[in-house]
Each structure stands twice: as structure tokens, then as C-alpha cells.
C-alpha positions in Angstrom: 0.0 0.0 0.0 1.6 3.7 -0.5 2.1 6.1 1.7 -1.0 8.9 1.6 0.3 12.2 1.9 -2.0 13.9 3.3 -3.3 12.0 6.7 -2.8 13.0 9.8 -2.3 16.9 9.4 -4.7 18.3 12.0 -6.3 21.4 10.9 -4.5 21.4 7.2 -6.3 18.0 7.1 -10.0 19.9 7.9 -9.0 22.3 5.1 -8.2 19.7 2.6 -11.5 17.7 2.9 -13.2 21.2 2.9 -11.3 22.3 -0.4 -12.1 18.8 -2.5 -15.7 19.4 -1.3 -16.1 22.9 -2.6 -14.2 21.7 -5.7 -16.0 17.9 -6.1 -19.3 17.9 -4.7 -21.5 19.1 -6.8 -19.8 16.8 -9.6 -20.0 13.7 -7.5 -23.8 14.0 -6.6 -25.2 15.0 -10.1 -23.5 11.9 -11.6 -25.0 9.7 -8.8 -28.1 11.5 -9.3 -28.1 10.6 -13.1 -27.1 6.7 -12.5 -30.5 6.6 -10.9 -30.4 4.5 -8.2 -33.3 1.9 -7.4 -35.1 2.2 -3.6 -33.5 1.0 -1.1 -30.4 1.2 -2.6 -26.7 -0.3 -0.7 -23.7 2.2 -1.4 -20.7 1.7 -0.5 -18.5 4.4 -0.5 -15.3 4.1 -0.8 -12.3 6.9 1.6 -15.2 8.3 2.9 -12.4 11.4 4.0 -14.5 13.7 5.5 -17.7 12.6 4.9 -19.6 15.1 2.6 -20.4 12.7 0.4 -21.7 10.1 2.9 -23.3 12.4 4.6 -25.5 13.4 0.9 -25.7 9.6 -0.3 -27.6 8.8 3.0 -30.1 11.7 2.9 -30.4 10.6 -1.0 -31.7 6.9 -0.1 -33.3 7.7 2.6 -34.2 5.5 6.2 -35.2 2.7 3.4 -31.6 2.8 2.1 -28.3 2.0 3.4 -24.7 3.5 2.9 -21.7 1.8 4.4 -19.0 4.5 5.1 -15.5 3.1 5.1 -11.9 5.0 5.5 -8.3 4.1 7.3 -9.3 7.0 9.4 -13.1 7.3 10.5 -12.9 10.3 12.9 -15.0 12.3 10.5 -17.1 9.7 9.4 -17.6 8.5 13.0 -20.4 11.5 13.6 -22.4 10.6 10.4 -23.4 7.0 12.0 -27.1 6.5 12.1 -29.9 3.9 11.2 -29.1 4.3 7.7 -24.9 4.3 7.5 -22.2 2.2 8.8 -19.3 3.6 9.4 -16.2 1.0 9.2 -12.2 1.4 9.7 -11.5 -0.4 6.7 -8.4 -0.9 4.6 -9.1 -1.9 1.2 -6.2 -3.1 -0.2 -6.1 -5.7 2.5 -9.2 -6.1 3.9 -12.3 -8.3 2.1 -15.2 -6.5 0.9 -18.3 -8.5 0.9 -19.4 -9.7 -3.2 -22.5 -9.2 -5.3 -23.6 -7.1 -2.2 -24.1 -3.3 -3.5 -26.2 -0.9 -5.8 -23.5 1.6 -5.8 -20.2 1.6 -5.4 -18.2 5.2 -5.1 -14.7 6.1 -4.6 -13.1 9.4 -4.8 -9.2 9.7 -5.2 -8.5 6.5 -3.7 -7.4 4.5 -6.1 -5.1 7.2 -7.4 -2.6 7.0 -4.1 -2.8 3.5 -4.4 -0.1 0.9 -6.3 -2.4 -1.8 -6.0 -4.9 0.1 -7.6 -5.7 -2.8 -10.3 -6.3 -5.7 -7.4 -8.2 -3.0 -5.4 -10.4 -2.1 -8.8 -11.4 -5.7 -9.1 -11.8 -6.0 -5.4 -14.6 -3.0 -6.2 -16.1 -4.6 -9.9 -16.9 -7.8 -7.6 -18.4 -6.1 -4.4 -21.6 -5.1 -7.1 -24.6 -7.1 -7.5 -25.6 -7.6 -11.5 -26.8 -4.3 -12.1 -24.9 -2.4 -9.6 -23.2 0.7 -10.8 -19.6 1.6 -9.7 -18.4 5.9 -10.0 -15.2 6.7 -9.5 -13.8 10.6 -8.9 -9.8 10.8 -10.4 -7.3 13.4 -10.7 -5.1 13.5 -14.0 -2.5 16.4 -12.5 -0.5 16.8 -15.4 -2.7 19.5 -17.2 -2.1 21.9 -14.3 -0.1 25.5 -15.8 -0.4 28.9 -14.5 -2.6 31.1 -17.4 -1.6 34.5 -15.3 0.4 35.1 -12.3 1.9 38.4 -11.0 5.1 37.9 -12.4 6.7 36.0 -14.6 8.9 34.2 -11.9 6.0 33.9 -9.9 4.8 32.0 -12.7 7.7 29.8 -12.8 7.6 29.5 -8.9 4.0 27.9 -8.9 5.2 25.3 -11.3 8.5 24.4 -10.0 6.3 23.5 -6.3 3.7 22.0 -8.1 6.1 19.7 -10.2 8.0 19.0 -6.5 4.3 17.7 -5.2 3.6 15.7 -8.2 7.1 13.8 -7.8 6.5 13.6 -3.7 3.6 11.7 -4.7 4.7 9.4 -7.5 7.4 8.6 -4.6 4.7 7.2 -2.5 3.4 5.5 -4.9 0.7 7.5 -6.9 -0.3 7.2 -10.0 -0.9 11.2 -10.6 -2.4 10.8 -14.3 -4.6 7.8 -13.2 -8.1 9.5 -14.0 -6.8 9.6 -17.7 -7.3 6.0 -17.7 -10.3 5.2 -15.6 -12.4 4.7 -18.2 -10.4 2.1 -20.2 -9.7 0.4 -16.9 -13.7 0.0 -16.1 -13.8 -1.7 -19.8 -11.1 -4.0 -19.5 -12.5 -4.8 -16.1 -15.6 -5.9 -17.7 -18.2 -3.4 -17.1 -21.0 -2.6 -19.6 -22.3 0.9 -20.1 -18.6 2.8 -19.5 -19.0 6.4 -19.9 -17.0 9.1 -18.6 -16.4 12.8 -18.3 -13.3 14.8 -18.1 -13.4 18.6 -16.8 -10.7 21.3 -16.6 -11.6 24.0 -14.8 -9.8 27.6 -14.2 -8.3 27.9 -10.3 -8.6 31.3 -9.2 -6.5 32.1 -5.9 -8.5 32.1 -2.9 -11.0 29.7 -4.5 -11.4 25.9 -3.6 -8.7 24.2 -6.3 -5.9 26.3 -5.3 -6.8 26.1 -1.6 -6.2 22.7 -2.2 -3.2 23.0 -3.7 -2.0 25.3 -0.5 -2.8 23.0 1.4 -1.2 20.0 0.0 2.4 21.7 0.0 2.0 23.1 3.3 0.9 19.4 4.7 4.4 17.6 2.3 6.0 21.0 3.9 9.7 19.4 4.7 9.3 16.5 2.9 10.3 18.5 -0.5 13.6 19.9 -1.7 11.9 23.7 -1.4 13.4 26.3 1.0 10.8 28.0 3.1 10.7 31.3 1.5 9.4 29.0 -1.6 6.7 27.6 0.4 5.6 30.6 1.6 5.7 32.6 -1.5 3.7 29.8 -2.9 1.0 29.3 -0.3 0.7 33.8 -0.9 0.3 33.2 -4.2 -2.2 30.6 -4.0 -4.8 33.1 -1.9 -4.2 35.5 -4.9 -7.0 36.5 -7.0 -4.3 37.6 -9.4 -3.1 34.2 -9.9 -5.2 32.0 -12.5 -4.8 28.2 -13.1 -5.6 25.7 -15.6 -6.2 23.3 -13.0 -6.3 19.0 -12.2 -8.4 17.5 -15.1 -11.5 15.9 -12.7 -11.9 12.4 -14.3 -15.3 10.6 -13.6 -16.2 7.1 -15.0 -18.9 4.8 -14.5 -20.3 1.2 -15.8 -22.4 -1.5 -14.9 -22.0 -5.0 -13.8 
């Protein structure tokens, strides 16, 4: 299994779930929304994080429903537990998931931090009943260049730290173009109805994406070959509205067993 970056951080870690919700929500629940999911539906959901999504699904089915929650770390999720969730420490590269068992299954940037993301994609493929739809949320990080900055060294600044973050991660094991190949990997994996969508956005400083980014660096903050004056001119710039990004293309894919 890699090592995940971004655990354990304390308040950083409150501003990165809050960042990828601002940034992934609204994505995440129209595509459920359009899969259309039968009454009474089982979701699993996959790195729950910090539980926005959960927390949706489980108002979406209603008390009829039922949504099993399931993350390394379930502080977050802990709260959300009702009649109609379960929430479970689970890891799943190396714990079983039950088979033939759910409606829905969902996972957001999981697979992406994970080397065994092939085994854990078939773990995921076989924890569907026949007819059960599986969603998965990817990054491809490449794409990411500044369109305007306040200088042209700031300019090169923002991508000299955001190369350093991309390579911190592929150390750990990432796979930081994985969404560009969700789709293909549902297919070979034997799904029926694949479709998928890829968005690029514009980040604006001070808005959700590059929060997100601020927050990743300040979280891998001495684990990169970056002085501090770096870091810090970063994070500034990052909280600029002056600053304009072409940011993360936000993979989605989906198909049926």
C-alpha cells in the first residue's frame, strides 16, 4: 500500500476535505443522481475522508436505504453514523469487501494514491450485484499550468512547487495521471455501459482548487527539496486572486455489472 500524503495533518487535514468538497461535490452528486439509483439502494462508498459525500448519499436513499461508510481514518465519518450508515475502519487493499452485495459503489481519489490500484479495482467490480453501478472521482495532475500570475517568476515559482508535489507523490506510490485512464480500466475490467467525463476548470486564488493546492504543499512542507521562502511565496500566491490556473483534469467514469 503507499504512503498517503495527506493524513494526519490536523487542521490542514480539515482544510483539505473542505477544499475537495467545494471543488467535487456538486460533480459527485449530479453523476450519482443521473445513474439513478433503485429504492432501497446499498452504497458503499469508498475513503469516505470527511464525509460530505456520505453524509449526501444517506439523505439521497433515505431511512429505506443503506450506505456503508469506510476510510483508514473514520474520525470524521464517526459522527455521520445513524440507522441508515455504517461507518467502518477499513483498509481496502487488505481487507475483504463482501461480493454481489451493492447498488453503488463510489470512490473518490482512492485508487489514485494506491499501487495496487488494479487488485483493489477488481476487489470493487466484484463487491456489485448484477446491475450495480460503480463511480469513480480521479485526478489527472498533469494539465495543471499557471494562465496568469503576478510575475513572470511567480509563474515559474507555482510550477516548479507543483512539479516537487507531483514527484513527492509518485514517490509514494501515486499514480498522478490515473483519472486519464479510468475509463479504459472499467472496460477491460468488464463493465458494460462505460461512460465518462473529463473537466478542466480555471483555479482562481482564494478559491477551492488552489486552496487545495496550499494546502497539499503546506501538509508535504519538509518532505520537499523547497526552502521556506518558496513555500511561503507559494502558499501567498495561492490566496491571490491575481493568480489563474488551468487546473487538475477531474476524471469521472462509471459502468455496470
Amino acid at each position: 500500500m503507499g504512503n498517503y500524503l495527506f493524513g494526519n495533518t490536523g487542521e490542514l487535514l480539515e482544510s483539505h476535505f473542505g477544499a475537495l468538497s467545494d471543488l467535487l461535490d456538486a460533480g459527485t452528486f449530479a453523476r450519482i443522481e443521473q445513474l439513478g439509483l433503485p429504492e432501497s439502494a446499498r452504497c458503499l462508498e469508498i475513503g469516505g475522508g470527511g464525509g460530505s459525500v456520505t453524509s449526501w448519499l444517506a439523505d439521497l436513499v433515505g431511512p429505506r436505504g443503506d450506505i456503508t461508510a469506510t476510510d483508514l481514518d473514520v474520525d470524521r465519518l464517526a459522527p455521520l453514523e445513524r440507522d441508515n450508515v455504517t461507518v467502518l475502519r477499513h483498509d481496502v487493499v487488505r481487507d475483504v469487501l463482501p461480493e454481489n452485495a451493492y447498488d453503488l459503489v463510489h470512490a473518490r481519489l482512492v485508487l489514485i494514491h494506491l499501487p495496487e490500484r488494479d487488485a483493489v479495482l477488481r476487489k470493487l467490480v466484484r463487491a456489485l450485484r448484477p446491475g450495480g453501478r460503480l463511480l469513480l472521482d480521479e485526478f489527472d495532475c498533469r494539465p495543471l499550468h499557471v494562465l496568469t500570475a503576478p510575475t513572470p517568476e511567480d509563474a515559474e515559482l507555482i510550477m516548479r512547487v507543483k512539479d516537487a508535489l507531483l514527484t513527492l507523490l509518485e514517490q509514494a506510490g501515486a499514480d498522478v495521471t490515473y483519472g486519464a485512464r479510468i475509463e479504459k480500466a472499467l472496460r477491460d475490467n468488464g463493465l458494460r455501459d462505460v461512460a465518462a467525463v473529463r473537466e478542466v476548470d480555471e483555479w482562481q486564488g482564494g478559491e477551492a482548487g488552489c486552496a487545495l493546492l496550499a494546502g497539499n504543499v503546506l501538509q508535504t512542507r519538509g518532505r520537499m527539496p523547497l526552502p521556506d521562502p518558496d513555500v511561503d511565496r507559494f502558499v501567498e500566491l495561492m490566496g491571490d486572486p491575481a493568480v489563474v490556473l488551468s487546473g487538475y483534469a477531474v476524471c469521472s467514469a462509471w459502468g455496470t455489472r
